[in-house]
N, C-alpha and C positions, 0 to 999 in steps of 0.2 A: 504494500500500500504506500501511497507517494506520500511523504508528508511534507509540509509550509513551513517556513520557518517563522516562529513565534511572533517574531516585529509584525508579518505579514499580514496574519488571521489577526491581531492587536488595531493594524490600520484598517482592514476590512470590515471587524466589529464597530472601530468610531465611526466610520464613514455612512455603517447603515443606521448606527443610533442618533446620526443628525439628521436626515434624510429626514424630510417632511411628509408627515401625512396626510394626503390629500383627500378631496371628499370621493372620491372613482375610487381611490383603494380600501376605504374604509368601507362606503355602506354603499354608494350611486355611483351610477355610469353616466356621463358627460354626455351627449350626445350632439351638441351644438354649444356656438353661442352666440350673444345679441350683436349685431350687427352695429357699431361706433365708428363715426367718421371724425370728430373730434376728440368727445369727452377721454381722459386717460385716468380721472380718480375714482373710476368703479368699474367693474365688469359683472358682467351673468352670464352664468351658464347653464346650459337648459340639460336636463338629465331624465333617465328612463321614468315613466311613473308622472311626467306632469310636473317633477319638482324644478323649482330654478334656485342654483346658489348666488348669492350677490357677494361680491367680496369689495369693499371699501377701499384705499388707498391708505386708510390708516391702519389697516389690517382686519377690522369688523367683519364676519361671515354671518349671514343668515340663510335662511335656507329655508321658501316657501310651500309649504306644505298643503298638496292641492286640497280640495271639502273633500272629505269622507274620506280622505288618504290615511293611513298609519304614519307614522313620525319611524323613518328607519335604522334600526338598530345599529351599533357601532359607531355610530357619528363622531367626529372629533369633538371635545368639550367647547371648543371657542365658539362652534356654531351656535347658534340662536336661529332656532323654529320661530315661522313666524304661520300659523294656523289661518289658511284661507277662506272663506272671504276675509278682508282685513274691514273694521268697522270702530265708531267710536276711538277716534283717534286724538293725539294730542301732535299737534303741528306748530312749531314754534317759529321755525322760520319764515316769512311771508314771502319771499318769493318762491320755498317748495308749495305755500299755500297755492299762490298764482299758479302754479304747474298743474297741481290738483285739481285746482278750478279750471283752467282749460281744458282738463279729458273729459268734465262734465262728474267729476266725482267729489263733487267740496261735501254732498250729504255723509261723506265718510268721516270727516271730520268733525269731533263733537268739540273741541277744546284749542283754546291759541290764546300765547303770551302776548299778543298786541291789544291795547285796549282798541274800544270801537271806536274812538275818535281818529284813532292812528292810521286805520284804514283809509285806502283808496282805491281799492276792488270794489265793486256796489254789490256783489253776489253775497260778496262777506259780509257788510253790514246788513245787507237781507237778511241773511241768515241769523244774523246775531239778534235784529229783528223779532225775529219768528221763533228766537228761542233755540234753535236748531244748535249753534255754536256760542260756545262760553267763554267770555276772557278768563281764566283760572292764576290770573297773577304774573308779573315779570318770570320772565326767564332767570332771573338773577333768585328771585323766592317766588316759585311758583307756591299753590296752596296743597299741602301734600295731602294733609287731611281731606281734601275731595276727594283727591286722585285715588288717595287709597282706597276710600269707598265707590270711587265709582271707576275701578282702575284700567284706565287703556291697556292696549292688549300690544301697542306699540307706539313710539313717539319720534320725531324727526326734530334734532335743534341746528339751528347754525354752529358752526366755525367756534362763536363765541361762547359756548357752551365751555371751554377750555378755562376761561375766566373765573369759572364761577365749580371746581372742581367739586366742593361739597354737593353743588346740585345734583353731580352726574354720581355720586354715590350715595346719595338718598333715592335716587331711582331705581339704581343698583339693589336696594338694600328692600324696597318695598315690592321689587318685583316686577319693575313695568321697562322693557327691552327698549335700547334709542338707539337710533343712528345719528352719528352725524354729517350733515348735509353739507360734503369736500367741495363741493361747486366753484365756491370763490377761490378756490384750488389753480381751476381750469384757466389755462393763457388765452383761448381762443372764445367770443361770445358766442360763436356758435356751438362751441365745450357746453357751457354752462346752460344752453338752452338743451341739449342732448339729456341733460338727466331727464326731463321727463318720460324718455323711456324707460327710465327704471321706474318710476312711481307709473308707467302703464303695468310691469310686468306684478307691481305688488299690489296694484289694484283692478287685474285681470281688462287694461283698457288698454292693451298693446297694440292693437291697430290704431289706436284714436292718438297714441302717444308718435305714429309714425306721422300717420300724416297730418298731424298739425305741426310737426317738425318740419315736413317735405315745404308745408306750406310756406313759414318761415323764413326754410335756405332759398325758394323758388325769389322770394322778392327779392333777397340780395344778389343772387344769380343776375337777376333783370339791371341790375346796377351794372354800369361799363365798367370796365377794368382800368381803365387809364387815369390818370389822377387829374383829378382836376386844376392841379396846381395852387390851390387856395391853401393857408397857414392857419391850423387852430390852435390857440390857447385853452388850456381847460385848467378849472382854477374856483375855488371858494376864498372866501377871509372869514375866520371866525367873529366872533363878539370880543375878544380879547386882541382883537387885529392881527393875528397869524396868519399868513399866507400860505396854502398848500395850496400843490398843482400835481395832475396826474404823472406818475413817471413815464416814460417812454415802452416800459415794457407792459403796461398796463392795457387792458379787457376794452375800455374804454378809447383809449390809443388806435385798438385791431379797430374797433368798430370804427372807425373815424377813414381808416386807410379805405376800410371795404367800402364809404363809403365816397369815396376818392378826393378825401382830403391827404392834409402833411401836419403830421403834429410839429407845434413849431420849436419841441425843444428835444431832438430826437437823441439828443446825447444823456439826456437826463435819466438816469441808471435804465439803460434797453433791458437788463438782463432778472429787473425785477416790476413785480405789480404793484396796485395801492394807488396813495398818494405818499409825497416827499414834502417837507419844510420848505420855505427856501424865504428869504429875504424880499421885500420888496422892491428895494432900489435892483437887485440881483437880477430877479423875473425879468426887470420891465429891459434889462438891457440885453434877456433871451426872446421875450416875447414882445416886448412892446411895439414891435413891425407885425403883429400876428395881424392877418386879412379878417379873423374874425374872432368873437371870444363867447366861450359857451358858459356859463356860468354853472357850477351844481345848488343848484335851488335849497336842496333838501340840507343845504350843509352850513352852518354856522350862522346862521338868520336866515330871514327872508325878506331883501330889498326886494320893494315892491315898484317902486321906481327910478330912472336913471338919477335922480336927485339922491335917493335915500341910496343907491350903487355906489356913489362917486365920492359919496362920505363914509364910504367904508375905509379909503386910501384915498391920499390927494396925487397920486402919482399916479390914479388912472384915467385923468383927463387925458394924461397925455398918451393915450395909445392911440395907435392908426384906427382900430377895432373903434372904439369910442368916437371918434372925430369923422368913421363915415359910416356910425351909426349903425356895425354891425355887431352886438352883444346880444347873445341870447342866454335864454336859460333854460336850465333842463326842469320839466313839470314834478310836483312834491312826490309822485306814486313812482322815479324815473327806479330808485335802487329797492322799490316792494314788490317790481316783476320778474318775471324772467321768464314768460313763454311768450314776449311780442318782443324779442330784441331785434328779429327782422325789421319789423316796423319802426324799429326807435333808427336803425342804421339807415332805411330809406328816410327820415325826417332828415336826420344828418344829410342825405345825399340830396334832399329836398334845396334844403340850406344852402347849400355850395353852388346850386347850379339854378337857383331861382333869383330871378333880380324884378321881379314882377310884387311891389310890396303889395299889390292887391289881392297877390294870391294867401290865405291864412291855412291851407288845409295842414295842419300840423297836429300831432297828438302829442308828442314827449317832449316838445321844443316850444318856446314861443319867446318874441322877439320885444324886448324893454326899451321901448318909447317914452 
């Protein structure tokens, strides 16, 4: 009999006790997966039986478990069953709300951390309305004592759920499973419009999650490819007079190209998203030639007019943007959606390529007179 020398079978046993275990080897067979043309912080995979596993970017697994299916044996511990139909849900984030309201499934949703005043979806406040959905308190201190009595069966927070870590182990602790929603993750807007296929696949509205996607990419498609040649500034002032402006590698930026503008300050960190500080005298000697300046409405006040604009900073009379009267600003609802960012990047392409001031068809944009 041939024998190994010791080191050998030593390196052969570490190498199989790292060796990860997958959901094919343990209990299901793979048999597909969802088809992404951007998104890269989640995947699914569809397996024998009706099941789809979803795997997060932060390493999250669940693994949807069809009606009337068994939950199958062996499973890896990390997985989290999520037992279909999904119902009575707790949704914190408002643009997965948005998503959900587009497939036509918001009645799935009994519970959300925005109060009613915060909204600007009408379907939500309908609902909120009618009773149908409940503010249950910040995300910061939701009300757990509801929850627990009346406990969803699964919950969706943003990003910012990180902040607030005792939240995410009192959930833990009472029993009710969350994801968190990596979206703002995604470098491309058409990424972050892509997760609504996953909230099709866990709310059994997979086709409705395509093609209102299709729909989406088709308006940007319709947009020319070649750049318009016009400079935007993108940019808020807080109440405390800080200047942030988009960086160059920013969600907002992509949209801007597609929709064939030139951010005007492309060196301003490419290689990351957000927004960045920056000085004001600093800006105005990057952007103060910008052809146009979009303001984010939702961010540090709300000047309502060029007067109450212009005494935010006395340094922004003097932009080009300002002096031929091209400053816009993005509408209060612009960062609580995310299944119409087609439509937000045609306003933009509207913008660039409209010199017609009679024309107003705008949804996410409108121009400060």
């Amino acid at each position: 009999m041939k024998r190994f020398p010791a080191v050998l079978i030593l390196v052969v046993a570490l190498i199989l006790t790292c060796l990860p275990v997958t959901a094919e080897t343990a209990a299901l067979t793979i048999t597909g997966s969802l088809e992404l043309e951007y998104a890269d912080q989640f995947s699914v995979d569809f397996c024998e039986g009706g099941y789809s596993l979803i795997t997060i970017s932060d390493g999250a697994r669940f693994l949807t478990i069809p009606e009337g299916a068994q939950i199958p044996e062996g499973l890896p511990e990390d997985i989290v069953t999520l037992q279909l139909p999904l119902d009575n849900l707790l949704i914190s984030s408002t643009p997965t709300v948005s998503l959900i309201n587009a497939l036509g499934a918001l009645d799935a949703v009994a519970t959300t951390t925005q109060e009613y005043d915060g909204w600007y979806i009408d379907e939500v406040k309908a609902a909120m309305d009618a009773g149908k959905l409940t503010y249950i308190g910040s995300y910061k201190a939701p009300d757990f004592e509801t929850l627990t009595a009346n406990k969803p069966p699964f919950a969706v927070f943003s990003t910012m759920l990180d902040s607030v870590p005792e939240v995410a182990e009192k959930l833990k602790e009472i029993g009710i499973p969350y994801m968190r929603d990596c979206s703002t993750y995604e470098s491309h807007p058409l990424a972050r419009m892509e997760w609504i296929k996953l909230y099709g696949v866990l709310l059994g509205k997979e086709a409705e999650a395509q093609a209102h996607y299709d729909a989406q990419k088709a308006l940007i498609e319709a947009i020319p490819e070649e750049s318009t040649g016009k400079t935007v500034a993108m940019f808020y002032i807080t109440s405390k007079g800080d200047l942030y402006t988009r960086r160059a590698g920013d969600y907002m930026v992509k949209m801007l190209e597609l929709a064939g503008g030139e951010y005007v300050l492309p060196e301003l960190s490419p290689e990351k998203s957000g927004t960045q500080k920056i000085e004001a005298e600093e800006f105005y000697i990057g952007a103060g030639e910008a052809d146009y300046i979009v303001y984010i409405w939702s961010m540090g006040g709300k000047p309502a007019t060029m007067e109450e604009f212009l005494a935010r900073s006395p340094i922004l009379a003097d932009f080009k943007a300002v002096k031929e009267g091209n400053v816009w600003f993005t509408t209060p609802d612009y960062f609580q959606i995310s299944d119409t960012l087609g439509a937000m990047i045609l306003d933009f392409n509207k913008m660039l390529t409209n010199d017609d001031p009679a024309v107003t068809e705008f949804t996410y944009l409108f121009k400060l007179s």
